[in-house]
Every structure is written in C-alpha cells, then in structure tokens.
LUMTI-448975 format. One record per residue: residue in one letter; x, y, z of N, C-alpha, C, CB in turn. Coordinates in pm, whole numbers, padded with zeros to 5 digits, always signed. Glycine has a CB too. Layout:
# residues N
AXYZXYZXYZXYZ ...
***
This chain:
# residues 165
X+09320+11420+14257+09395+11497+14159+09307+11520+14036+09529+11425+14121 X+09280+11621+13984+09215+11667+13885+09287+11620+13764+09199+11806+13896 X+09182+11613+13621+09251+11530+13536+09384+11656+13444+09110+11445+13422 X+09328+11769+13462+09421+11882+13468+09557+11842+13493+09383+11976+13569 X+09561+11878+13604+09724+11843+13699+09755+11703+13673+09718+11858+13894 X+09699+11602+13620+09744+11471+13644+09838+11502+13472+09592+11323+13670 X+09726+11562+13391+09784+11619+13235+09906+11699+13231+09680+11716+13162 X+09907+11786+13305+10048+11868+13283+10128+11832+13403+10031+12043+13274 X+10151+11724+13480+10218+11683+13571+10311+11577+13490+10129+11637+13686 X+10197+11468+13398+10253+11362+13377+10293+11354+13224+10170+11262+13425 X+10255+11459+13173+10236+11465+12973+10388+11404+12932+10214+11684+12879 X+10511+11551+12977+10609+11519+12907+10715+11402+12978+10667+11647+12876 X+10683+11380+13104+10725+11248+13163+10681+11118+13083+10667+11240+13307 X+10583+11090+13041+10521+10958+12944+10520+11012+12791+10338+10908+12993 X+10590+11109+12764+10627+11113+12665+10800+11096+12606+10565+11211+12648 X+10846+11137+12727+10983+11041+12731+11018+10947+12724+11036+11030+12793 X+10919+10837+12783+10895+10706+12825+10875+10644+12710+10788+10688+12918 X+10774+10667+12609+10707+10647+12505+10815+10639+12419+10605+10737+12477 X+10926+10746+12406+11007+10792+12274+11151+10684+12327+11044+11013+12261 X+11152+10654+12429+11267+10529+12461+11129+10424+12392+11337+10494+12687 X+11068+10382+12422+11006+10220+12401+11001+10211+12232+10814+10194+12483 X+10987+10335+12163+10966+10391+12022+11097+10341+11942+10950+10568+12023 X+11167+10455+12026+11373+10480+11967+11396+10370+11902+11526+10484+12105 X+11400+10232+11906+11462+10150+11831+11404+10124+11701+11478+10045+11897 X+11293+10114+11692+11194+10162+11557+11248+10238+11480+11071+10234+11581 X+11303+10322+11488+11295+10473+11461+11175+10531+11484+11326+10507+11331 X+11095+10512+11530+10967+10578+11538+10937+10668+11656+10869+10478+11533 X+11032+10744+11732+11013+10834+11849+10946+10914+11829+11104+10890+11899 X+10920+10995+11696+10806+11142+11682+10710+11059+11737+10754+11226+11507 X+10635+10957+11696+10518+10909+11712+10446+10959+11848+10534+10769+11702 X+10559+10919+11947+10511+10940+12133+10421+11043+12111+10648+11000+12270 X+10437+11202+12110+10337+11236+12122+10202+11204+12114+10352+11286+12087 X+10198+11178+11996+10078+11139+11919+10032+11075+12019+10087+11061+11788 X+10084+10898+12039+10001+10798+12148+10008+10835+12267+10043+10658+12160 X+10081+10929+12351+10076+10983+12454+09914+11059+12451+10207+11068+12467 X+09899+11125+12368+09748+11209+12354+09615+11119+12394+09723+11259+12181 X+09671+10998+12324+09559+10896+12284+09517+10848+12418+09608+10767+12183 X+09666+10836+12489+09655+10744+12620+09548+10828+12732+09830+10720+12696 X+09580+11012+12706+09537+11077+12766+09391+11061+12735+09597+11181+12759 X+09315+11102+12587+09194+11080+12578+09141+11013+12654+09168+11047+12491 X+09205+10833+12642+09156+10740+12674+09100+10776+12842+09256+10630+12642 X+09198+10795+12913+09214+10856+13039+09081+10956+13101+09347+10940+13021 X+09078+11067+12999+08975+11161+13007+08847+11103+12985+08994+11265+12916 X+08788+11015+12874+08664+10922+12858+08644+10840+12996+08688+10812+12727 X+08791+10792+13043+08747+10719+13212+08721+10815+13342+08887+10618+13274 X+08757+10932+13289+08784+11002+13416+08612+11096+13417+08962+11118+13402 X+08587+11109+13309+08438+11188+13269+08316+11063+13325+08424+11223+13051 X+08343+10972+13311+08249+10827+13352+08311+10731+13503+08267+10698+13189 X+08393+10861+13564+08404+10817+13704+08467+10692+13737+08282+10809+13756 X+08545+10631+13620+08590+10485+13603+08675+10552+13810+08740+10428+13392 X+08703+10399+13840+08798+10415+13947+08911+10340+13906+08749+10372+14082 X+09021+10437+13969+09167+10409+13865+09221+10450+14007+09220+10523+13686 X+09275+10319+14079+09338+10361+14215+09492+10432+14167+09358+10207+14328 X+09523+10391+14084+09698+10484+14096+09681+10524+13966+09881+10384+14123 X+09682+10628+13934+09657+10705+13824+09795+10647+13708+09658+10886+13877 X+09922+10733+13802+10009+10722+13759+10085+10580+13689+10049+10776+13839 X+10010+10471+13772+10106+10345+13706+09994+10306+13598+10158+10191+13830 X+09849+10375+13603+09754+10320+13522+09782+10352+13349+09616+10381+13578 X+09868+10525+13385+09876+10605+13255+10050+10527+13226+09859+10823+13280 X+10138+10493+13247+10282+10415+13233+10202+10292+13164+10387+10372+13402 X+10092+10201+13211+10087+10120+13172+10035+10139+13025+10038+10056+13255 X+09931+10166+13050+09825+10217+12898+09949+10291+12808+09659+10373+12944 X+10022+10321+12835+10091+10399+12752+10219+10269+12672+10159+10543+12858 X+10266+10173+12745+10359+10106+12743+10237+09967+12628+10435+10080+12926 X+10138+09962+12668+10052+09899+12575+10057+09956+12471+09933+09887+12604 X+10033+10059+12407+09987+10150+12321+10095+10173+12236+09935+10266+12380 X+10241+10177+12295+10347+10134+12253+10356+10036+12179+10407+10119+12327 X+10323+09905+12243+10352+09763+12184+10259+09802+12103+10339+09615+12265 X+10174+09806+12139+10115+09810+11981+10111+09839+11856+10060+09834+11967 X+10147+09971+11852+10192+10060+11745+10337+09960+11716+10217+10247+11800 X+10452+09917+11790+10507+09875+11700+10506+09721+11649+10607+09918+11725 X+10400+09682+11690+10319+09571+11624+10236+09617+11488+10212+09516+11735 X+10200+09708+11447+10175+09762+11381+10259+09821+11252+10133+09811+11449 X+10386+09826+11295+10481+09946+11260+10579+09765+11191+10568+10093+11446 X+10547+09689+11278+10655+09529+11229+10563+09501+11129+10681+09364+11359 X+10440+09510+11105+10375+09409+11023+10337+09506+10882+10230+09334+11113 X+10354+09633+10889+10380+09745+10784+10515+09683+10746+10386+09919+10843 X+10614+09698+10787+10721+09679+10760+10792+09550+10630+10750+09668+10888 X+10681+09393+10760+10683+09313+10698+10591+09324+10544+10659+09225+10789 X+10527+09363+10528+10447+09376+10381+10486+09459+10313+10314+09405+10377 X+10589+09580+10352+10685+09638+10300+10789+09578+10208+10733+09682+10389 X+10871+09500+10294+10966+09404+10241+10909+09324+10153+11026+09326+10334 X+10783+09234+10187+10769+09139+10095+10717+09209+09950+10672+09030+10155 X+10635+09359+09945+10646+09409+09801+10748+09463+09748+10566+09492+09774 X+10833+09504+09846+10991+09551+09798+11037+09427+09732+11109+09596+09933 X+11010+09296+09793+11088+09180+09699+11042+09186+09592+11082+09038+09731 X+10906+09125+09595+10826+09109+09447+10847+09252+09380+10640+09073+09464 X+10854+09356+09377+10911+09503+09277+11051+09453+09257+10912+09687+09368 X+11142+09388+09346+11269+09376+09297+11240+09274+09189+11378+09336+09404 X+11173+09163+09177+11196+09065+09094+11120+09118+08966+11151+08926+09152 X+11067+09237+08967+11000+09318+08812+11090+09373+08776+10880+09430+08807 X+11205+09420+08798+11317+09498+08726+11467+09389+08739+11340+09673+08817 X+11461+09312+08715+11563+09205+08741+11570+09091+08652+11546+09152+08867 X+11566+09121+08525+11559+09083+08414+11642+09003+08306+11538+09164+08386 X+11813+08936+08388+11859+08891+08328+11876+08755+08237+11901+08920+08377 X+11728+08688+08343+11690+08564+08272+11558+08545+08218+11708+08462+08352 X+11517+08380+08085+11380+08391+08084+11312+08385+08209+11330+08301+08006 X+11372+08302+08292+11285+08262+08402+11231+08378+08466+11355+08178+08502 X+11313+08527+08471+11283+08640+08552+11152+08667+08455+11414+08768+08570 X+11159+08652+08316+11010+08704+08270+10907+08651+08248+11002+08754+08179 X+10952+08507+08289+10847+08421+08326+10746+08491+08480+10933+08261+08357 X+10833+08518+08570+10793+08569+08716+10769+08727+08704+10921+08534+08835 X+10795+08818+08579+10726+08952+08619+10574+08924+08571+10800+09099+08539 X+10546+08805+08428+10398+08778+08430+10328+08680+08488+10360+08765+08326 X+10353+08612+08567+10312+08603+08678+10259+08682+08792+10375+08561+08702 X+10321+08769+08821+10342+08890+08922+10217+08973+08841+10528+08979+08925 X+10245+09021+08710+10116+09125+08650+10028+09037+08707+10086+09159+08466 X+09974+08917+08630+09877+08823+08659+09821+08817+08783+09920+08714+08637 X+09949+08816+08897+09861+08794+09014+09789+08924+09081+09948+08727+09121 X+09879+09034+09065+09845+09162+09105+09678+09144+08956+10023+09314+09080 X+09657+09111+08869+09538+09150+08856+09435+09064+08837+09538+09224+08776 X+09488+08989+08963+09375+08857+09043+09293+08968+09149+09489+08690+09168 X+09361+09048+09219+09278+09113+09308+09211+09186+09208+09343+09192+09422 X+09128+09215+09344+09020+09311+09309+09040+09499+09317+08904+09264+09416 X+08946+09580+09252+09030+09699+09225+09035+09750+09337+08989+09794+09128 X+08987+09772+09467+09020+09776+09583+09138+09745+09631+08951+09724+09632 X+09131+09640+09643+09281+09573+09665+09409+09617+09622+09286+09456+09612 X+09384+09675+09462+09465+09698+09376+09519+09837+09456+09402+09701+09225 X+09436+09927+09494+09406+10070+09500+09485+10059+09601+09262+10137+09513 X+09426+10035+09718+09511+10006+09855+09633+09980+09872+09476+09915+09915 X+09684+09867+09775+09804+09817+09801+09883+09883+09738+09822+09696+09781 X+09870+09956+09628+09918+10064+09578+09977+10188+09650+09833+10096+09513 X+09872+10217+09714+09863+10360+09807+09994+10276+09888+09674+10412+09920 X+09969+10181+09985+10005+10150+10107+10143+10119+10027+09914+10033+10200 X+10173+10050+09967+10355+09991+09912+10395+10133+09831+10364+09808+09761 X+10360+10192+09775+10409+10258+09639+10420+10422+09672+10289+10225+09503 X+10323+10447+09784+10338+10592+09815+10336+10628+09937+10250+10666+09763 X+10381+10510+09996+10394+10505+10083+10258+10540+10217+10496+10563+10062 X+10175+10561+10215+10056+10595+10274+10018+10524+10386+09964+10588+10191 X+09993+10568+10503+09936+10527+10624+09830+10522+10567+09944+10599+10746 X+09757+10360+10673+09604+10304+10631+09518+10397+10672+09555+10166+10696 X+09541+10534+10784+09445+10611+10801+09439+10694+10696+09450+10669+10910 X+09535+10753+10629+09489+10845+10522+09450+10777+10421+09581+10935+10476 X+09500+10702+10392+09396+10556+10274+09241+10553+10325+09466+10338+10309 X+09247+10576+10456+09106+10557+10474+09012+10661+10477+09086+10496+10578 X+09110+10743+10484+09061+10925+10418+09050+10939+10336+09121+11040+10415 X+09132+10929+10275+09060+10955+10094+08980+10886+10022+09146+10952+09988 X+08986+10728+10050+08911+10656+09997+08746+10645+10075+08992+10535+09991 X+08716+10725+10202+08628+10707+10286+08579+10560+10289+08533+10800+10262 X+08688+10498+10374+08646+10389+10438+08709+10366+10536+08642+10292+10376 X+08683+10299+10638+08706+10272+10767+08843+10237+10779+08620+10175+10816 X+08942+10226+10892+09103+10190+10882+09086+10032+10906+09217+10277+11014 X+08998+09975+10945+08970+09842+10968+08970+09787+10816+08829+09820+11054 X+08852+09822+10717+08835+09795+10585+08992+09844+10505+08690+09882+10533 X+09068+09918+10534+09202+09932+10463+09259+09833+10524+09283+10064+10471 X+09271+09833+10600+09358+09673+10696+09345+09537+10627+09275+09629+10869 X+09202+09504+10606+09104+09377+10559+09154+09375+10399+08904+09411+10580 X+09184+09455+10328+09197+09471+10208+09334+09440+10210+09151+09593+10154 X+09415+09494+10250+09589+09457+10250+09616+09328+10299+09683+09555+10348 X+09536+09305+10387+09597+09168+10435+09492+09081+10343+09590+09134+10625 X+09432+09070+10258+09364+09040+10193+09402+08979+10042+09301+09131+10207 X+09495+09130+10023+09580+09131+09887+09727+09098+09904+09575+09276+09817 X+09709+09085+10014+09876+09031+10103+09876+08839+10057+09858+09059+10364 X+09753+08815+10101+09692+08670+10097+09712+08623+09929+09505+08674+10152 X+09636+08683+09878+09584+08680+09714+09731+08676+09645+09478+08843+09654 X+09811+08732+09686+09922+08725+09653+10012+08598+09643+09961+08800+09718 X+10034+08631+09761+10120+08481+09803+10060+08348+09781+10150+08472+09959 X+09923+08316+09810+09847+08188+09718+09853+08185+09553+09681+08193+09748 X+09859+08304+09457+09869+08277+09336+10022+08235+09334+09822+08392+09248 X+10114+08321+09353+10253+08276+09320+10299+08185+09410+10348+08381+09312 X+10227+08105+09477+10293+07954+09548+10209+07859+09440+10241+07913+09757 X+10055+07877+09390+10009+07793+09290+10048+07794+09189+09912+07796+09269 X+10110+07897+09102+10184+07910+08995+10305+07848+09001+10198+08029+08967 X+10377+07822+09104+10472+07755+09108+10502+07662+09122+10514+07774+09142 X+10405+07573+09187+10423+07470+09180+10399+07404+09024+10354+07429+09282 
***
C-alpha cells in the first residue's frame, strides 16, 4: 500500500480516534494537528524503508501514544496553571496583615528568578502562551522554554516553603 492511500484511507478515521482520546480534556481540535505528526512520523519511516508489518495498528498505536502524551503535557500545563492561579489569588486577597506579609514574599520570590524565568513564566501563566510560541518569539528551543518553567516552577516553591518556615 502506498503511503498515499494508507493517508487518505486512514487520515479522518485516526482523527476520530484521536478527538475521543482528546474529548475529555477539552482538547479535541488538537487531533488534527497530532494526527499530521503521526503521519510525518510515518512518512520519515516509510521514505527509509523502516518495515512496519501492519501499517494500520502501527498508525492507531503511534497515534494513541501521541495522545497520551499531549495530555501529559496538557495535565502538567494545567497543573502550573493552577498553582500560579493560586499564588495570583493570594496577591489580590488582602484582608489580613498576614495576606501582605505573603504578596511580599511572592514579589520577592518572583524576583529570585532570573529574567528569563521571569519572561517565560509570564508569557506561559499571564498570556496565556504555548511554550512553542514562547519559543518563537523568544528564539529558543521548546526544550529551553520547558527547562525555564519548570525551573521557575522550582524557584518558586523552594523560596515560599523557606520563607515559611
């Protein structure tokens, strides 16, 4: 089977597939997208003669990976979501000293990182920005936006557990 016909045989079938494994996320637009990817991937094996005895359960699988992943991806956005959604809640929540004891703290720790850090975590919590376009504009790699968030994710949570105690 040519990688042609295997493409327009199997596209919008594993893209169905994709947008159920997605759906609970909310993240179903996405399928396309990793459906493409799965295909690339596919086309790089199929150009280098890889041998792929069942095409079909090879592209379900890669695709059902590619899935988990993204919403492994999509949980741990989420989770660093929430945890700056907390810390922003505790900057406007002001009815005690103790709350303004903890928004300078919070300045303080946010300007423990570095301006990188600063930049990133900014983009990524505040404007919401995927690490690839962070890594577009800032021209750096999506790995180095990754390293930096989880970085300033870190820097974080060690100042305000040492401050507290």
């Amino acid at each position: 089977m040519t990688f042609e016909e295997t493409y327009t045989g199997l596209r919008a079938e594993l893209i169905r597939y994709a947008q159920k494994l997605l759906y609970d996320q909310g993240i179903p637009d996405d399928a396309e997208d990793l459906v493409q990817s799965v295909f690339a991937e596919y086309w790089l094996r199929y150009l280098n003669n890889a041998e792929i005895r069942d095409v079909k359960s090879y592209l379900y699988s890669w695709t059902r990976h590619e899935c988990f992943r993204l919403l492994t991806k999509v949980s741990r956005a989420r989770s660093l979501q929430q945890d700056l959604e907390n810390l922003y809640q505790s900057l406007y929540d002001s009815e005690s000293v103790a709350h303004v004891a903890d928004l300078n703290k919070i300045k303080t720790a946010f300007s423990k990182l570095s301006p990188k850090q600063r930049l990133v975590l900014h983009l990524y919590a505040e404007k919401s920005w995927r690490r690839k376009r962070i890594a577009a504009e800032l021209q750096l790699s999506e790995f180095t936006v990754k390293a930096h968030l989880a970085a300033a994710r870190k820097n974080l949570r060690n100042y305000m557990q040492v401050s507290a105690a």
